[in-house]
N, C-alpha and C positions, 0 to 999 in steps of 0.2 A: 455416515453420509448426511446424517442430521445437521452438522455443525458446517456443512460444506453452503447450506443453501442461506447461511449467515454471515460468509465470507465479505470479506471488501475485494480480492484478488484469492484467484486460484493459481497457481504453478503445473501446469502442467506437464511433467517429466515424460519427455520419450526418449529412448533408446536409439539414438542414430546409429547402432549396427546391427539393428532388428531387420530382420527382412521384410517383419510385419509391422512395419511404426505405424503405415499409413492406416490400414485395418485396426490397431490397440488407437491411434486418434480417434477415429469413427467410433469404435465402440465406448471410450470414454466419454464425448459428443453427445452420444445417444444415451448414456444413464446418467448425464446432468442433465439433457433437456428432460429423462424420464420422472425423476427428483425435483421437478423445478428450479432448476439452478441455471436454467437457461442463459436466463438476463447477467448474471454475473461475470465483470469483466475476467479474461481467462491472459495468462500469459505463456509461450512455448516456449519453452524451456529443453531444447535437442542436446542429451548428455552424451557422453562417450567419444565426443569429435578426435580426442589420440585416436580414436581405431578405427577411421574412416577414410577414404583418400581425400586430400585435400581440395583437388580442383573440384570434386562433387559437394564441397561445403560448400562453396560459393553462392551456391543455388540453394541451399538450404537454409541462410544466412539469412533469407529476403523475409521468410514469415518466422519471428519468437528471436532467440537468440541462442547461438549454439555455445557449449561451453564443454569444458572436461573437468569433472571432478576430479580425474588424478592429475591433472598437470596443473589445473586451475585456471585455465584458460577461458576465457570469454565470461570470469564470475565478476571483476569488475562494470562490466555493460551490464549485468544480471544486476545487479546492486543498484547500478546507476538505473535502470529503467523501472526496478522498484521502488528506490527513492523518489522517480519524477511522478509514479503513480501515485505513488500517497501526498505530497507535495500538494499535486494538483487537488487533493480532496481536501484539505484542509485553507481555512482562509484569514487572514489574521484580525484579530481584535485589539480596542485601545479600549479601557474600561477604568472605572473609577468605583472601589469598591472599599466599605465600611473593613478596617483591619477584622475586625469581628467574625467577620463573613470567611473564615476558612474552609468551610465547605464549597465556597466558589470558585478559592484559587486551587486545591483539589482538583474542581473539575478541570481547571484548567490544565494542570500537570499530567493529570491521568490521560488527557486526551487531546494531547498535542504537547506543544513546547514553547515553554515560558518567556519570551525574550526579555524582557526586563520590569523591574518591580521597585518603584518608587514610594517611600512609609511618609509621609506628611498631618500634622493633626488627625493621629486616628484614622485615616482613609490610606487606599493603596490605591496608587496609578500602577495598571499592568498593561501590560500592550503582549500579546500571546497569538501565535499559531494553533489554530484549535479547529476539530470538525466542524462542519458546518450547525449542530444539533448543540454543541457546546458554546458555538457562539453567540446563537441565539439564547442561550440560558444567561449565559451573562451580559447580554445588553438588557434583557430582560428587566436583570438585577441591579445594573449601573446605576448610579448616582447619576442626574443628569444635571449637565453642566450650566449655570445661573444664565 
């Protein structure tokens, strides 16, 4: 549980053919907020939807997203609402950095995604998708422009 309260996103998996989802939600609820994991964004994640009736998904659709592991249904929207979450955490950078400096394009790689990297006289133009904590490391760092 230690590594939960350093999450960026939680997954929350419930059992849409539990007769106790709504109780196992509560009580998951209650030992993140007991852990401090409170504040951390959480996403619902309702498995098993093959063994549900369908017109009761409908209604279950409105909060998380429902999907089935065995048929694979609703993992596409599961991807896609993971991708837009981390998307949104990251912010892009345009940086101007000594070729030298590979521990800066590093960070960049380790913590986002590179979009392109220009070599000119010993310096690199990178323009990067990067968290916020990595951005600011490398404007930090930048070369700033004449």
């Amino acid at each position: 549980l230690e590594e939960v309260r350093s999450a960026s996103l939680l997954l929350h998996v419930v059992d849409l053919s539990s007769s106790l989802r709504s109780e196992q939600i509560e009580v998951v609820d209650r030992v993140l907020n007991e852990i401090g994991a409170e504040h951390i964004p959480r996403l619902l994640v309702k498995n098993k939807a093959d063994l549900v009736d369908c017109a009761w998904l409908k209604d279950e659709a409105n909060d998380g997203v429902v999907v089935s592991a065995i048929t694979g249904q609703g993992l596409d929207q599961l991807r896609a609402r993971i991708s837009k979450f981390f998307a949104n955490l990251q912010q892009e950078v345009t940086v101007t950095l000594p070729v030298a400096r590979a521990d800066l394009m590093a960070i960049a790689h380790r913590n986002g995604r590179v979009l392109n990297l220009e070599y000119q006289n010993g310096m690199v133009s990178m323009r990067a998708m990067v968290t916020p904590t990595a951005a600011a490391v490398l404007r930090r760092a930048a070369i700033k422009a004449p």
